[in-house]
ZAMARGU-4260 file (C-alpha; in steps of 0.2 Angstrom, whole numbers, plus 5000, padded with zeros to 4 digits):
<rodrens>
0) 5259/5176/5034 | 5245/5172/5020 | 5235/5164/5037 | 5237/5181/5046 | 5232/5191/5029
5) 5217/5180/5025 | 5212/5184/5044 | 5214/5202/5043 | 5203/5201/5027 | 5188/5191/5034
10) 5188/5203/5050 | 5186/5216/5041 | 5174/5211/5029 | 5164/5205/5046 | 5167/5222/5053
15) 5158/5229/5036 | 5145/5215/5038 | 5141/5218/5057 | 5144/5239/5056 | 5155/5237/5073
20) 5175/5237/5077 | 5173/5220/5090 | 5179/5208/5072 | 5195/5214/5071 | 5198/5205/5089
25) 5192/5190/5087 | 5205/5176/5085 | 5207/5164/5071 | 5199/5151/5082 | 5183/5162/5082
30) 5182/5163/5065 | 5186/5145/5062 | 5171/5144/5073 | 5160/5156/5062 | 5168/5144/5045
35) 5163/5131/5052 | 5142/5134/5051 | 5144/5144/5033 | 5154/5127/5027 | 5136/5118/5023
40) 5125/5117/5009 | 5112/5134/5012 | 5096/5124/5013 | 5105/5113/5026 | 5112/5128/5036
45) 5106/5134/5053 | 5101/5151/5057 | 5100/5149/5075 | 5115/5143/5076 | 5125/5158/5069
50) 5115/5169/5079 | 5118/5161/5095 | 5138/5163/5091 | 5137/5180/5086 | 5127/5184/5102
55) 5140/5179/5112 | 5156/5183/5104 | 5147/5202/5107 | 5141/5199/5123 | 5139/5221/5125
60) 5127/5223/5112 | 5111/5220/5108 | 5105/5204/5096 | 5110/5204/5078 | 5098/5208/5065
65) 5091/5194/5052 | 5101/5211/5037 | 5116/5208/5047 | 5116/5191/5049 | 5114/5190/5030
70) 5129/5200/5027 | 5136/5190/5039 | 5134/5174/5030 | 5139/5182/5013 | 5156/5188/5020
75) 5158/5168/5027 | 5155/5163/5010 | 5167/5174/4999 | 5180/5169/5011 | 5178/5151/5009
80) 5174/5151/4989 | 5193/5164/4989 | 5205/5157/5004 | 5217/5142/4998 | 5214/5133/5014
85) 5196/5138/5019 | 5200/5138/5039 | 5212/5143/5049 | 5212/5126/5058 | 5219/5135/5074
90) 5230/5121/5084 | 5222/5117/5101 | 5236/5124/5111 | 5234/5141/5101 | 5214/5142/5104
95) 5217/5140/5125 | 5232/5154/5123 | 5216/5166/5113 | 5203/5160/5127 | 5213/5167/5142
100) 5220/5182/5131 | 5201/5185/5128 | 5183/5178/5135 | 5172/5183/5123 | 5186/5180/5106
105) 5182/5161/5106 | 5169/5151/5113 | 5167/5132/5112 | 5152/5124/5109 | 5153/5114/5126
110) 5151/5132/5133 | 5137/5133/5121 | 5126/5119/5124 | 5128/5125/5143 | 5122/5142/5142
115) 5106/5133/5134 | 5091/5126/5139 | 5076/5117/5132 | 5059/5110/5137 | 5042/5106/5131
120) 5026/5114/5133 | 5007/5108/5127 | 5010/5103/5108 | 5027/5110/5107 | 5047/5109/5113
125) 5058/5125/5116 | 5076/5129/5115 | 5084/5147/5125 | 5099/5157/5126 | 5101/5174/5133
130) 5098/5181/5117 | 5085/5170/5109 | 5071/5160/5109 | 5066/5146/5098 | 5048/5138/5099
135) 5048/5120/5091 | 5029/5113/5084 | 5028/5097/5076 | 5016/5098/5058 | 5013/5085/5047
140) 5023/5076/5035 | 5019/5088/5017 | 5015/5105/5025 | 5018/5119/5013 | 5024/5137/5017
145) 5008/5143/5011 | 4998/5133/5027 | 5009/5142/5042 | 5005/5160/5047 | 5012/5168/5061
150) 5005/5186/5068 | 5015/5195/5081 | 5005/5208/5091 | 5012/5223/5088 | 5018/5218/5071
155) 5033/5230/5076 | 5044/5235/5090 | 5043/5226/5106 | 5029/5213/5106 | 5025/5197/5120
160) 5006/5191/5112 | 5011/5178/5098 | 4999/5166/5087 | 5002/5153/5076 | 4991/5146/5064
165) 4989/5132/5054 | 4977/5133/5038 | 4969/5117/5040 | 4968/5114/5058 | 4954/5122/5068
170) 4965/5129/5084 | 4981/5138/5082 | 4998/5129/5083 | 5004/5142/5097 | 4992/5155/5106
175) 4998/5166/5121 | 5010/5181/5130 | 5028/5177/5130 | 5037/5180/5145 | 5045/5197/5141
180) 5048/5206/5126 | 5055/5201/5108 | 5058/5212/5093 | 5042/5206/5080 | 5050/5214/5065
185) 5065/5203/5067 | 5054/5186/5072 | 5055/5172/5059 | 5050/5155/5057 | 5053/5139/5044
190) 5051/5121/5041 | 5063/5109/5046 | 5066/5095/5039 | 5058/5085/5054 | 5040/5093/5049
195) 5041/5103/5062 | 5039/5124/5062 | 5052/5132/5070 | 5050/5149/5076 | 5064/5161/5080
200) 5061/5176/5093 | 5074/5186/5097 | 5075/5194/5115 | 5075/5210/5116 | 5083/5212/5135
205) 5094/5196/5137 | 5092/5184/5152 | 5086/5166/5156 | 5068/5168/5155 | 5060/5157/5170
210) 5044/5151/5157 | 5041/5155/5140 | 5021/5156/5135 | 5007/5159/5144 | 4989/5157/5135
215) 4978/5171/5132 | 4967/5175/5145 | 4952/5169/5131 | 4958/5153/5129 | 4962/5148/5146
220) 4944/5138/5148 | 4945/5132/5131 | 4962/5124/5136 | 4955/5119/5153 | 4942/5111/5144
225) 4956/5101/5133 | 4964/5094/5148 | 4949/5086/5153 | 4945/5079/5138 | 4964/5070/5137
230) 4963/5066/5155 | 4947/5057/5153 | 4954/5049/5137 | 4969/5041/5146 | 4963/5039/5164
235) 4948/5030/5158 | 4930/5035/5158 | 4916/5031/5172 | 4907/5016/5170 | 4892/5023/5161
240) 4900/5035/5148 | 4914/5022/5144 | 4915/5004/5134 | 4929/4994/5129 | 4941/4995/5116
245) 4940/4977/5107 | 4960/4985/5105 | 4964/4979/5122 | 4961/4964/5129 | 4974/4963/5146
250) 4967/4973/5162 | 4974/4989/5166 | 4974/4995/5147 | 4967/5011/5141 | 4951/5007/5138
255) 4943/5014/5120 | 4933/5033/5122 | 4916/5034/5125 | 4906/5039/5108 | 4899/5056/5119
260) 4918/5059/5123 | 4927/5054/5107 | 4916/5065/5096 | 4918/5080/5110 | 4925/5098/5100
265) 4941/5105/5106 | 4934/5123/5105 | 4916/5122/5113 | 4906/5110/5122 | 4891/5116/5115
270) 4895/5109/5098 | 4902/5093/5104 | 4885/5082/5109 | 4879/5086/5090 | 4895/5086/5079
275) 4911/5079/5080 | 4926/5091/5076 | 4937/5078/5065 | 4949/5091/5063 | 4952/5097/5082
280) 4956/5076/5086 | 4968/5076/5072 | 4978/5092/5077 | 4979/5088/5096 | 4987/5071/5091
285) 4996/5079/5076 | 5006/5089/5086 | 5010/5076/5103 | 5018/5064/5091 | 5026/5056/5104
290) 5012/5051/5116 | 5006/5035/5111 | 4990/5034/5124 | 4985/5051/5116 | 4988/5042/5098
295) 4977/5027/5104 | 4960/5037/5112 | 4963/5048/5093 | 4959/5031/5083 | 4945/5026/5094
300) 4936/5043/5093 | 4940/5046/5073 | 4935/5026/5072 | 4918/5031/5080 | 4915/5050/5069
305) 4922/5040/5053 | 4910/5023/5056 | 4895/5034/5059 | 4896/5048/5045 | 4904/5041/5030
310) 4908/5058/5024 | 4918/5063/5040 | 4933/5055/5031 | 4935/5067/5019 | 4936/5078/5032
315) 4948/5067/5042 | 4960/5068/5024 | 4957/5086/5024 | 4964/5088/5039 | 4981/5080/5036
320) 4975/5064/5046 | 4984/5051/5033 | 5001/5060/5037 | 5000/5060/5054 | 4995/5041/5057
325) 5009/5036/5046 | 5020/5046/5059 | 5011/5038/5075 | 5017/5020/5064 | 5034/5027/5064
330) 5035/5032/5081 | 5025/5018/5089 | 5026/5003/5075 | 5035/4992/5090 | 5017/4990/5101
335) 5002/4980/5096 | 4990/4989/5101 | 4994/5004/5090 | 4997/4994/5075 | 4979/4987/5078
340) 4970/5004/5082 | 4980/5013/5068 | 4977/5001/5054 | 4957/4997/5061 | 4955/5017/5057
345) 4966/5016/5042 | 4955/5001/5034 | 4939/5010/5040 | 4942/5025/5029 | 4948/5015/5014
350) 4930/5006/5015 | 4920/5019/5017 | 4931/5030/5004 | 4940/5020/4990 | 4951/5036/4986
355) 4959/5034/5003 | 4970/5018/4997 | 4978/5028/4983 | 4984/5041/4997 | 4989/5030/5006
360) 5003/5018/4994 | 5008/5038/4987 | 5010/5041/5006 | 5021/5025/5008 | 5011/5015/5019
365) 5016/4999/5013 | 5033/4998/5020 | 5025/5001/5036 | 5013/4987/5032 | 5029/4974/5029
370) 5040/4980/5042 | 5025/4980/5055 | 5023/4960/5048 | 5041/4957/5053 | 5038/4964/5070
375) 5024/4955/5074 | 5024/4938/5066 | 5016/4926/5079 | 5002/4940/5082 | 4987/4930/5072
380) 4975/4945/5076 | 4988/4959/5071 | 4994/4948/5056 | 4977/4944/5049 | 4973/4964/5050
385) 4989/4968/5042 | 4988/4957/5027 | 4971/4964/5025 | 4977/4982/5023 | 4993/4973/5012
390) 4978/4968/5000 | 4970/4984/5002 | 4985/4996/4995 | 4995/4981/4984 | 4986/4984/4966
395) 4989/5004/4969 | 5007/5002/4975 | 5024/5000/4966 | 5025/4980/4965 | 5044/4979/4959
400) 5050/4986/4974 | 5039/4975/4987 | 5047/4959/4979 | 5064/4966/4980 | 5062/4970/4997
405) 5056/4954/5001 | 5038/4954/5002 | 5034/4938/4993 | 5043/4927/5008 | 5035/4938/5020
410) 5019/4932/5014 | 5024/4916/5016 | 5031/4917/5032 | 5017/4923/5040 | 5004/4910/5034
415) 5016/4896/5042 | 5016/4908/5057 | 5000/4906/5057 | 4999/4889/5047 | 4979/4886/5057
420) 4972/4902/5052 | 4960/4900/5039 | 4960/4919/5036 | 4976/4922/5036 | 4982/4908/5024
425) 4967/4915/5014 | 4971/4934/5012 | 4991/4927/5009 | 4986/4915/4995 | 4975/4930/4988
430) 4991/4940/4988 | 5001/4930/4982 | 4990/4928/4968 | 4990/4945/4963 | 5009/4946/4963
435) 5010/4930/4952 | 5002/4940/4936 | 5019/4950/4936 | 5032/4938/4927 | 5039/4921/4927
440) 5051/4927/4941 | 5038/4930/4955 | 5030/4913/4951 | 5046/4901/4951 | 5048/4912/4968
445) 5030/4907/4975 | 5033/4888/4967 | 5049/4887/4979 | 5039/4892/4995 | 5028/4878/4992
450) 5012/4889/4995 | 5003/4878/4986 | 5006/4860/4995 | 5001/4870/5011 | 4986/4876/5006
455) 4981/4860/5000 | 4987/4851/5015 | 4977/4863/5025 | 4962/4860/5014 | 4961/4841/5017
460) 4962/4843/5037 | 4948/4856/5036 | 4937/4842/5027 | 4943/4829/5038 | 4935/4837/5052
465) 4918/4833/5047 | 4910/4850/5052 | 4902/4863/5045 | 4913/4875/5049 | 4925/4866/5043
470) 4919/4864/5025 | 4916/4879/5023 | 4934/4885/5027 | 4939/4870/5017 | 4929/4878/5002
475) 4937/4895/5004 | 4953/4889/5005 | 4952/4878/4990 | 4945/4894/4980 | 4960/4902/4984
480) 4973/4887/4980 | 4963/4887/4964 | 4965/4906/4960 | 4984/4902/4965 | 4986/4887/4953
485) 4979/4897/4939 | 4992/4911/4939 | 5005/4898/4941 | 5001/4888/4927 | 5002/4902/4916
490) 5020/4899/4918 | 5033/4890/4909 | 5032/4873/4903 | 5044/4867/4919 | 5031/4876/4930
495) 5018/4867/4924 | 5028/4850/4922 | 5030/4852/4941 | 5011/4858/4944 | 5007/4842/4938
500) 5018/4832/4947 | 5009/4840/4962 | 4992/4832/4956 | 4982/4848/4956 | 4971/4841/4942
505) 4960/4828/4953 | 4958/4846/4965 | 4953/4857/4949 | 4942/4843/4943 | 4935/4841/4961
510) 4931/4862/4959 | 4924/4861/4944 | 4912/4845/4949 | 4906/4856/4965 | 4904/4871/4955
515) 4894/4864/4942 | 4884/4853/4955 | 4880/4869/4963 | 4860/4877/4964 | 4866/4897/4963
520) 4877/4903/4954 | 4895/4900/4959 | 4908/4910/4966 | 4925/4914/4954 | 4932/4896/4960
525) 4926/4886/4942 | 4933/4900/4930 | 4949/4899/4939 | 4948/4880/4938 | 4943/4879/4920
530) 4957/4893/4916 | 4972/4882/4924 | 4964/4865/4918 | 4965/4877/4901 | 4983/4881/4905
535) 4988/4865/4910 | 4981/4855/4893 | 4996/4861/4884 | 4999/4843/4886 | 4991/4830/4875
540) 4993/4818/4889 | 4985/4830/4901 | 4969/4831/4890 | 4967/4812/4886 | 4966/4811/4905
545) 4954/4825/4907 | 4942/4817/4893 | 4944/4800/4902 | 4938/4806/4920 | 4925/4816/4913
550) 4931/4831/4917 | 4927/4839/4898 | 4908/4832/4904 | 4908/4842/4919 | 4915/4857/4910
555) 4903/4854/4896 | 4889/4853/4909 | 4895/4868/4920 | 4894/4878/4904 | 4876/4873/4899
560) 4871/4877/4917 | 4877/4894/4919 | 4875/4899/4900 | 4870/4917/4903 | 4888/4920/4914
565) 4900/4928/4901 | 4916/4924/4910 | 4912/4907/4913 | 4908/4905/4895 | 4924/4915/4890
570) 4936/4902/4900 | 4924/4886/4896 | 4929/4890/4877 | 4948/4894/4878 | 4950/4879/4886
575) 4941/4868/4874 | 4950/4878/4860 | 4968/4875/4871 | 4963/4857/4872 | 4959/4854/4853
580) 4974/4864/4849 | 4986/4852/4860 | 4979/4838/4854 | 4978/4841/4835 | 4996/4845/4836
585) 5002/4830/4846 | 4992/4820/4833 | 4997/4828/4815 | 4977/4834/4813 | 4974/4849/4805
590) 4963/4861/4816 | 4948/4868/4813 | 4947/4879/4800 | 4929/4887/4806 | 4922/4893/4823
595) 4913/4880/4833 | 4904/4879/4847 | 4907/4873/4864 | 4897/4858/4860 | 4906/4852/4843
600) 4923/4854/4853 | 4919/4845/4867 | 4914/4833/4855 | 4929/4834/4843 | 4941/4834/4859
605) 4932/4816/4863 | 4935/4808/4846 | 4954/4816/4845 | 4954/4805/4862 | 4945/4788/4855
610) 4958/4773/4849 | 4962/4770/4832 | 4949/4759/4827 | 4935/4770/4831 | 4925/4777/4816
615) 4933/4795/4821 | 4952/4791/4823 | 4960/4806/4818 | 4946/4818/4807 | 4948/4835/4800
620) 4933/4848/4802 | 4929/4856/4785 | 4917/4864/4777 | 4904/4853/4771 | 4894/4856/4759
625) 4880/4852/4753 | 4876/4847/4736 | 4856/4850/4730 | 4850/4840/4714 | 4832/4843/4707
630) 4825/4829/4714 | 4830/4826/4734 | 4847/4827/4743 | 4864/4822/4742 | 4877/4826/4757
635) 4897/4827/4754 | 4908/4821/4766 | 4929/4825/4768 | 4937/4813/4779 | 4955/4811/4782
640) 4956/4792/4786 | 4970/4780/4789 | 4961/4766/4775 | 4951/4771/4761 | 4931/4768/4760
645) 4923/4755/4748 | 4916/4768/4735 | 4919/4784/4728 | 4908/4799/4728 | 4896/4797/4714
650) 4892/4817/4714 | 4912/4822/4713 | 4927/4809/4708 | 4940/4821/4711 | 4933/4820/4733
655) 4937/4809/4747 | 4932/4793/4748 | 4913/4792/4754 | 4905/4786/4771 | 4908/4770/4775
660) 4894/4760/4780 | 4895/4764/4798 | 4896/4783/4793 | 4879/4778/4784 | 4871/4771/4799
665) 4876/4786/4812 | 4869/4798/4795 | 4853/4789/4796 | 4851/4786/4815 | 4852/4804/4817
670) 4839/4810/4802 | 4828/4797/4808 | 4828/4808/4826 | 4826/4823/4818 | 4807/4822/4810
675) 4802/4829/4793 | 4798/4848/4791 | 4780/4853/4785 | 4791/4863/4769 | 4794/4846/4759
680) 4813/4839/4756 | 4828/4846/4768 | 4846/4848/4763 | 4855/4842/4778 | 4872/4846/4783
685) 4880/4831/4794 | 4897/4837/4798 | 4909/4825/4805 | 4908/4827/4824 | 4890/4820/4819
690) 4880/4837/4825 | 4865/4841/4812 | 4863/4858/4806
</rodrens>
């Protein structure tokens, strides 16, 4: 009874909604039916779909009005907010009893679908029933409201001519004369949530219509004129307008546009031999998503516009062309040869405009970039462009979710996919250096991948092979272990502990002899060298050995050399200060309390270094001062020795013990080098790394 009281409720509100009796014989099944599309979210709900149930559950009258289907929706809505059940959930023995009683009271959506049909037509799909039509255009991915128009000729009453535009693309979306009549005043469009525009006409006489739209008789050449260009495109060109794509290498591929061809505007010939319409390229492969040899003849003829005219990629972005690549990627990601021609444009129009790789990482493009690497691993070619673009967007793109998601391994998978490519192993090791600045986690990660050993293990093949080409792979590949090395070191102590264990301080030491051996000026490669040689002297151990080699010599060298280079000079002196520091510590020595130069702490680092007998075993740098009497010079020393000297200080009892003889000998041998000013006596400062001021 409170089922058959709620019904008689909603029918009548839906009588009230609809201003007609037929409500109050529909069945509970066709209500349930009705429920069923009001039971949604609003945004999510489908217009069409109510309207193509209400069309035939009154199969006598004419279409509902976009008022009544409103009131419609709102009577739907009180029901299912006030009704203890919400549906009547009609048992299936019930709904067939309701269906032979009457036709038009229920109607299940298999019956539906039939009455139905769909197709597509030049740059959009269509749906049918015998009350309305539904046109289908695909837009890119961020299209606002505000960018659509549609204009209905009449604006009221029975109307056929229908455009569609689009604010910035050059053509309309749709242009033409629909079959037959439809009401413009009730016509409607929206954006779904597939980018696409969906336009709703209803049909002022029902029936099947046997076509849908025909082009205005103005733009029938202009469309003619299209087809011939898209023909061309994917038919290929003849021998003299054509060359081939560098994208395809196997016969029987589409070969790439001609330049006359891929520059030729989609609304006049006359304007095509002079100036490329960017725009008109865009839109005809903006909305045929799904034809991938129209997608590859686009790239080529942007590629061509954008590598000739810098400026023409502002154009390209103002015309949505960044959306609607990143869809063709979507679509198409599984072949290669997309990928390539994509990503070549893509990379192009990041060159040539820097901006472009910010749209791109706010667009998303670099989960296209990692799941286009797991797809095509083994391809070196693909690969190598794809890390390129994964260097490209990585400093503008979230890096916290690219190693979650796994990026890290897939760098180093692909450089032992492609374990021979110098390129590739270089633009991975680049990468991979970038990422290691982020924490401790990310480079315990790359440590476990041995990235490392494999570049190193690459570089000594490279030089085995005795070529030049060889070398100078070698020497770009070592520059890039070396950058790697850096960021690792700034790691933990157990990083560098295992760093070591690797011997990468005989590679750094070879990098910094062939920088400072160098005629020009050298690339990054010694300040990364110096910085992890820097890093890695933490250790009192690591220094001694660097001192012993003559490491410290080539770094003191390197610095003299290339004196007027501020960040060589920057990382020369924090390693000299890391060293001094590391070994002062391991020793018990104070350190200095004044700023020194490179030269007194490459010298101070060598006489922390010397054995125990040596004049300097274990000094402390302090000011020394220097005492003037009125007749010549005295000079203080402060020494911290393990034995006292012979004599005391005859100008201060409370000081150190004095020189001892040998100190004597080294003060004289270097006033004696240092000739006699024209001014009369000197007061010398002799400090106790033995440099004169």
């Amino acid at each position: 009874r409170a089922s058959q009281m709620a019904a008689k409720t909603l029918q009548a509100a839906l009588c009230g909604a609809l201003q007609r009796q037929e409500p109050n014989a529909w069945d509970e099944a066709a209500l349930d039916t009705l429920l069923e599309v009001a039971d949604t979210n609003k945004a999510d709900r489908d217009p069409l779909a109510l309207k193509q149930i209400l069309n035939t559950l009154l199969p006598n009258a004419h279409g509902v009005t976009h008022r009544q289907r409103k009131a419609v929706f709102a009577a739907l809505d009180a029901h299912l907010q006030s009704a203890e059940n919400r549906r009547f959930k009609v048992a299936e023995a019930t709904v067939a009893a309701s269906e032979r009683r009457s036709a038009p009271a229920s109607v299940p959506r298999d019956a539906q679908s039939r009455v139905l049909t769909a197709g597509t037509g030049d740059g959009y799909s269509w749906t049918q029933s015998h009350a309305d039509l539904s046109i289908l255009v695909p837009v890119p991915e961020g299209t606002g409201k505000t960018d659509i128009a549609l204009q209905m000729t009449p604006r009221f009453g029975p109307s056929r001519r229908l455009v569609l535009h689009c604010r910035f693309w050059p053509s309309p979306l749709l242009s033409g004369e629909l079959h037959a009549a439809v009401e413009a005043s009730e016509c409607m469009w929206h954006l779904s949530s597939d980018s696409e525009v969906v336009v709703d006409l209803p049909k002022i006489s029902e029936g099947m219509w046997p076509s849908i739209l025909a082009p205005l008789p103005a733009l029938k050449d202009i469309e003619a004129e299209e087809s011939q260009l898209v023909n061309a495109a994917e038919e290929g060109l003849p021998a003299a307008a054509a060359r081939e794509s560098p994208h395809f290498a196997a016969a029987g591929e589409i070969p790439r546009v001609a330049a006359e061809v891929a520059t030729a505007s989609l609304q006049g010939s006359a304007q095509a031999e002079s100036t490329p319409n960017v725009a008109g390229i865009i839109q005809r492969m903006g909305q045929r998503p799904q034809q991938s040899g129209l997608a590859l003849t686009s790239c080529d003829a942007l590629l061509a516009a954008v590598t000739r005219d810098d400026s023409l990629v502002v154009h390209a972005v103002n015309a949505r062309a960044l959306p609607v690549l990143l869809r063709t990627l979507r679509l198409h990601g599984q072949l290669a040869d997309v990928q390539r021609a994509v990503w070549t444009l893509l990379e192009a129009m990041c060159i040539r405009q820097p901006f472009v790789k910010k749209l791109l990482a706010d667009a998303g493009a670099m989960r296209l970039v990692t799941a286009a690497l797991t797809a095509h691993l083994q391809d070196e070619a693909l690969a190598l462009l794809l890390l390129h673009a994964l260097k490209l967007l990585l400093p503008l793109s979230p890096p916290r979710s690219f190693v979650e998601e796994g990026g890290v391994e897939l760098i180093g998978d692909v450089m032992r996919a492609n374990a021979d490519a110098t390129q590739i192993n270089w633009l991975g090791a680049k990468s991979l250096q970038m990422l290691c600045s982020l924490n401790n986690t990310v480079r315990r990660l790359v440590m476990s991948m041995g990235v490392l050993s494999h570049l190193n293990s690459n570089v000594d093949e490279l030089q085995a092979s005795g070529t030049a080409d060889g070398e100078a792979d070698a020497a770009r590949l070592r520059e890039a272990a070396t950058g790697l090395c850096a960021q690792l070191a700034r790691g933990d102590g157990e990083m560098r502990a295992q760093l070591l264990a690797q011997d990468v301080v005989p590679r750094l030491a070879s990098s910094v002899e062939t920088a400072a051996r160098a005629v020009s000026k050298p690339s990054g490669e010694l300040s990364e060298a110096v910085r992890a040689l820097g890093l890695l002297c933490a250790s009192a151990e690591t220094a001694e050995t660097l001192v012993r080699s003559g490491v410290v010599d080539l770094i003191e060298q390197a610095h003299s050399k290339f004196a007027d280079d501020e960040e060589i000079c920057n990382e020369v002196e924090a390693f000299f200060e890391q060293a001094v520091g590391a070994l002062c510590s391991s020793r018990g020595a104070a350190l200095p309390q004044e700023e020194l130069g490179v030269t007194r702490l490459a010298q101070l680092m060598r006489s922390l270094c010397a054995p125990a007998d040596a004049p300097f075993a274990a000094p402390e740098v302090a000011a020394s001062a220097a005492d003037t009497a009125a007749t010549g010079y005295a000079t203080s020393f402060q020494f911290a020795r393990t034995t006292p000297a012979s004599a005391a200080d005859p100008h201060d009892a409370a000081a150190s013990p004095c020189p001892s003889a040998a100190d004597v000998e080294m003060l004289q041998s270097a006033l004696s080098s240092r000739p006699p000013s024209d001014d009369g006596p000197r007061v010398v400062e002799v400090h106790s790394d033995g440099e004169l001021d």
